[in-house]
C-alpha positions in Angstrom: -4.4 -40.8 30.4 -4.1 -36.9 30.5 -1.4 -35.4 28.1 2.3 -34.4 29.5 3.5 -30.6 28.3 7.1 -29.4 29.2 7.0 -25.6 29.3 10.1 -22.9 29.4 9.2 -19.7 30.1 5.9 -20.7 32.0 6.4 -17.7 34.9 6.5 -15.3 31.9 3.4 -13.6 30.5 2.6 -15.5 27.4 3.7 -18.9 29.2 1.4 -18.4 32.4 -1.3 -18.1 29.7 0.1 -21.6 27.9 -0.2 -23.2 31.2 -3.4 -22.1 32.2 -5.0 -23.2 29.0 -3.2 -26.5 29.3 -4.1 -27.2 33.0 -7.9 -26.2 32.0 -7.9 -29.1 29.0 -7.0 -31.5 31.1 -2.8 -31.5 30.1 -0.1 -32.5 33.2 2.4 -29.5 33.0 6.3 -30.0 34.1 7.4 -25.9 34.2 11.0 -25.2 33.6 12.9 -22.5 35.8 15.7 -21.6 36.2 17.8 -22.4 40.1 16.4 -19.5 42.5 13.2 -18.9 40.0 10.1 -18.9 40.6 8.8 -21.8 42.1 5.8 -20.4 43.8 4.1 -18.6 40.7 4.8 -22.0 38.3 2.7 -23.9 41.5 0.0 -21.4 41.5 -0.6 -22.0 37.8 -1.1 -25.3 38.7 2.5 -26.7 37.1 4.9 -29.3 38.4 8.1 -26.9 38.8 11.4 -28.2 37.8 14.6 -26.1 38.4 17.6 -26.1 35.4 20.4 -23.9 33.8 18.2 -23.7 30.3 21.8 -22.9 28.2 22.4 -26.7 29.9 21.4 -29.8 27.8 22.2 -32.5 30.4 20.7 -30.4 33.0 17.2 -30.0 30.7 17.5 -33.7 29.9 17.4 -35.0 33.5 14.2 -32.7 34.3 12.0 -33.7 31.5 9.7 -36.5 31.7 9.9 -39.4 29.3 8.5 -39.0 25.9 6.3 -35.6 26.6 3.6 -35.2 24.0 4.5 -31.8 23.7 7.4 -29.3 24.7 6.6 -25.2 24.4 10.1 -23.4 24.5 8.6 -19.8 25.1 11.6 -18.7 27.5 13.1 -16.0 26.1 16.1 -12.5 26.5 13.8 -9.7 25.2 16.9 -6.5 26.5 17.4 -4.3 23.9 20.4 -3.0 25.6 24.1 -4.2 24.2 25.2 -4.9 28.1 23.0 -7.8 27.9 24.2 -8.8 24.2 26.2 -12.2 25.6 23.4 -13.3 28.3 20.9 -12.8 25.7 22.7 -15.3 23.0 23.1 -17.6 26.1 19.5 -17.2 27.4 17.6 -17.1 23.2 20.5 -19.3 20.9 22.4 -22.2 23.6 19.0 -22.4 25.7 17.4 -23.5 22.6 20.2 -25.4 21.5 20.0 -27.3 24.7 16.0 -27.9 24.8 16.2 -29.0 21.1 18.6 -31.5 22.1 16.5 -32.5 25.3 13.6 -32.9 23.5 15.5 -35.3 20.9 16.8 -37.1 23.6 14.0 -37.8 25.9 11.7 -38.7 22.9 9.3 -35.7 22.8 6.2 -36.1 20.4 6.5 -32.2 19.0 8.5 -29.4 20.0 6.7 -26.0 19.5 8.8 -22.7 19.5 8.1 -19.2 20.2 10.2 -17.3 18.2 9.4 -13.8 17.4 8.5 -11.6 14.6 11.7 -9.9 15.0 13.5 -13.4 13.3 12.8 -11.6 10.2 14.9 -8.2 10.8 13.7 -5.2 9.8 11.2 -5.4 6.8 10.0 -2.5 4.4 7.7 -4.9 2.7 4.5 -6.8 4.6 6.0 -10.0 6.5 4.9 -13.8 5.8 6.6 -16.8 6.5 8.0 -16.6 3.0 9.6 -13.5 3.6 13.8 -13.8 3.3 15.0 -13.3 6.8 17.4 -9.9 7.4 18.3 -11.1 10.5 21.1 -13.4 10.0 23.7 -10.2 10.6 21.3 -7.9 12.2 23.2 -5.6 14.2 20.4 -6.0 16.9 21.5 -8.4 18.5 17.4 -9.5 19.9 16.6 -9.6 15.8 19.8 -11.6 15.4 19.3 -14.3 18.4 15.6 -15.3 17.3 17.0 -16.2 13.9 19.7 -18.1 15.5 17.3 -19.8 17.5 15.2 -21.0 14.4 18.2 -22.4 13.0 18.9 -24.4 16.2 15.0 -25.5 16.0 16.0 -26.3 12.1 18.8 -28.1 12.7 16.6 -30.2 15.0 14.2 -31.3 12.6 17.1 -32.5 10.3 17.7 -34.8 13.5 14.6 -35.7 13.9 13.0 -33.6 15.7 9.2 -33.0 15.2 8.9 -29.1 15.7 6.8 -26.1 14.8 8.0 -22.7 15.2 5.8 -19.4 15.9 6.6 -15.7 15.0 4.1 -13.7 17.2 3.8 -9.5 16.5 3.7 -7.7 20.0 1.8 -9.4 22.4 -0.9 -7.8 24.6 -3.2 -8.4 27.7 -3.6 -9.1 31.5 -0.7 -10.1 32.9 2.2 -8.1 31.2 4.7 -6.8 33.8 7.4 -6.0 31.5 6.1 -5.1 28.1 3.5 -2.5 26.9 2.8 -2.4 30.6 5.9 -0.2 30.7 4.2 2.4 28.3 1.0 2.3 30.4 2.7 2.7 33.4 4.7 6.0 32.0 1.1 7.4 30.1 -0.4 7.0 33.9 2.0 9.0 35.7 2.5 11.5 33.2 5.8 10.9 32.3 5.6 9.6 28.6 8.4 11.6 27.2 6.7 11.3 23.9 5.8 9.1 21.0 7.6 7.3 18.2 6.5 7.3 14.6 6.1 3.7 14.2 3.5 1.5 13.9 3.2 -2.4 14.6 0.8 -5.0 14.7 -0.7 -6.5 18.1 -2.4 -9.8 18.8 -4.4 -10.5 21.7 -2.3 -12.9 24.8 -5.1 -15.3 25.2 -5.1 -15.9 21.1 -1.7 -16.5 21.0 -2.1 -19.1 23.8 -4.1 -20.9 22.0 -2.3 -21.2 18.7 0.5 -22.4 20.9 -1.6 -25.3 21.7 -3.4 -25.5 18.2 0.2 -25.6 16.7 0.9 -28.8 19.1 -2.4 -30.3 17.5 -2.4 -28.9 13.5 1.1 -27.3 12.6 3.0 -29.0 9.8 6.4 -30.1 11.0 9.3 -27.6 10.3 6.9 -24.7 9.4 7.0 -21.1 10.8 3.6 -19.7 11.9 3.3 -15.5 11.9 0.4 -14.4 14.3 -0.3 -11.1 14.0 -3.5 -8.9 14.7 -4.2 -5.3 14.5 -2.4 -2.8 12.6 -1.7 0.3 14.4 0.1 3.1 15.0 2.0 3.8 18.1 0.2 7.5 18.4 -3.0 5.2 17.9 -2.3 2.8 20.7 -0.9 5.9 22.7 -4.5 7.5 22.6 -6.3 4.2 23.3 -4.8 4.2 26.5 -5.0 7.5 27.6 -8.5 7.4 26.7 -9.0 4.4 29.3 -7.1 6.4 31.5 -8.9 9.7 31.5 -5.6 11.0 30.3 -4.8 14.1 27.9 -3.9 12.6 24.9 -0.4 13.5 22.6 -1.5 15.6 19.2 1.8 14.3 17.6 5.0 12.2 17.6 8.3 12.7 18.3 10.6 13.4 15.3 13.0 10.0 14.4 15.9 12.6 14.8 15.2 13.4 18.5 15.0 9.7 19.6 18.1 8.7 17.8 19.7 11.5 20.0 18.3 10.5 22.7 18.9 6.7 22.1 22.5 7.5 22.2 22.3 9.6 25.5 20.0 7.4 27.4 22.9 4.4 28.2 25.7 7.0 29.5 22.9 7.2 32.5 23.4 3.5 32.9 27.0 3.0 33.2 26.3 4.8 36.6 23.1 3.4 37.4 23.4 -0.2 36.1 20.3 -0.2 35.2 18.8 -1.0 31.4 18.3 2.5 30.0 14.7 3.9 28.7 16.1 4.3 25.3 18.4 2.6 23.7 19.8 2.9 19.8 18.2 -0.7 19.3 14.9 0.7 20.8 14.5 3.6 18.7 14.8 1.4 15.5 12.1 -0.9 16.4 9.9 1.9 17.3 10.4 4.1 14.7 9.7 1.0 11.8 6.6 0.1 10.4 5.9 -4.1 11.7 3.5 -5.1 9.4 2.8 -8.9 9.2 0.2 -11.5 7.4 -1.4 -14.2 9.9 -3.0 -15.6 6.8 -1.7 -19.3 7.2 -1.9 -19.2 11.0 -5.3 -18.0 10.4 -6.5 -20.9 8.3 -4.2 -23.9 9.4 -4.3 -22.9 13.2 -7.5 -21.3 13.4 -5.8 -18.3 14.7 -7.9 -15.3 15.9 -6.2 -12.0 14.6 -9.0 -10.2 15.0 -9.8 -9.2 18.8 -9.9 -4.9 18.7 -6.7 -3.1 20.5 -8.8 -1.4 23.0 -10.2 -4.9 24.3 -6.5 -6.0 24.7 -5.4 -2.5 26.4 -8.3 -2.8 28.7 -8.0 -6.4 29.9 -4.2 -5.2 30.4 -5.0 -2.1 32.5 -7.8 -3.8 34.7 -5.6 -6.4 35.0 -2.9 -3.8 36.2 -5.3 -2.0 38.6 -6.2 -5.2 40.4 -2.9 -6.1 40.7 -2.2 -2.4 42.4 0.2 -1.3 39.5 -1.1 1.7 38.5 
């Protein structure tokens, strides 16, 4: 009898990777979206689509099967824009208030949770999963949500509740429509208005997958689970890709000054336009940090890969981009 998997998030990058690993082991998958989502790209995968409010519990409830052996809550609000503060703590805190109490209530073997690095706030020190969480009161509210969200996944567990949460670093590979396929797109057309002086660590999409599954199988119950990867700067990713490109590459970043400035100016444009701005204050302070994180445990409980090289991610992200006519 083949496994059953609930999945949130499954039309997203990382969970149209989860459900393509899942469908290839042999796994029955039941996708989430949400009432006019879509449908068609859950099918293609090879999911069962199921259509629900996620900030709804009863409405969660009534589309999971019976006693899954596994649910993934990967849906997540990612804006780094203020206008979307009160959608994002419905979409990242009561959505995963409601699937925890799903999952309770329909019986469900493991829950595993993607969280984000961000759940630990801005860090001067290396992160791991011992690391005292800044977050609580972060003034971003992205930072501040993901916390939150662990605690509903904690609270859970005091229930009950057999969970595992993961922290990825910033996720990259084929498929990304939204993401670092933004700073491609911008490098491409020439219109990169510069570079900011941080630096992060990246981790390949496909890796990730897996330790979503591996996490199902070998997590311990109630632990967190950093995957991160390779340590760079963003003037080092930067050249990567306009090395793929056959682009000029920068000699230099921008100073922290100008994009403070400029994160400030960038959101008058949108109360005209609607639109979420380039730059925003919370977007400069990731991007002018230093994200450096230890996948040490993840590595040897999970069996997580940390190590696949930047460019191999970059390129399987632009070919992937070219095929799909996006560059």
């Amino acid at each position: 009898m083949s496994r059953q998997a609930f999945v949130t998030g499954g039309a997203g990058f990382l969970g149209a990777h989860v459900i393509t690993q899942l469908i290839e082991q042999g796994w029955q998958v039941t996708a989430l979206h949400r009432p006019r989502g879509n449908r068609e790209r859950l099918e293609a995968l090879g999911a069962r689509p199921v259509a629900a409010q996620l900030h709804e519990a009863s409405q969660v409830c009534e589309v999971m099967p019976e006693s899954p052996d596994a649910v993934f809550h990967i849906a997540g609000n990612t804006s780094l824009w203020r206008r979307q503060d009160a959608n994002q703590h419905r979409d990242n805190v009561l959505g995963t208030r409601a699937v925890v109490a799903a999952a309770i209530q329909r019986g469900a073997h493991r829950l595993v949770h993607t969280s984000s690095i961000s759940a630990y706030g801005i860090q001067s020190a290396p992160i791991t999963e011992d690391t005292p969480s800044t977050a609580a009161n972060d003034w971003i509210n992205y930072n501040r949500t993901k916390y939150l969200a662990e605690e509903e996944v904690r609270r859970g567990t005091e229930r009950g509740l057999d969970a595992v949460i993961l922290n990825p670093c910033g996720i990259i590979g084929a498929g990304d429509t939204h993401n670092w396929s933004q700073l491609i797109s911008l490098i491409n057309a020439g219109k990169l208005p510069g570079v900011p002086p941080g630096s992060g660590s990246f981790c390949h999409v496909g890796e990730v997958a897996r330790a979503h599954i591996s996490a199902w199988e070998k997590g311990r119950r109630g632990h967190n689970y950093i995957l991160s990867g390779i340590d760079a700067s963003f003037l080092e990713m930067v050249r990567i890709i306009c090395d793929i490109l056959g682009r000029k590459p920068p000699r230099r970043t921008v100073p922290t000054l100008v994009l403070r400035l400029a994160g400030q100016l960038y959101p008058i444009g949108s109360l005209f336009t609607g639109n979420e701005p380039r730059l925003t204050p919370e977007k400069v302070a990731l991007v002018t940090n230093r994200v450096v994180a230890s996948s040490a445990r993840a590595e040897q409980e999970l069996g997580f890969n940390n190590k696949v090289p930047l460019e191999t991610m970059l390129r399987e992200c632009i070919d992937w981009m070219r095929a799909e006519a996006l560059l």
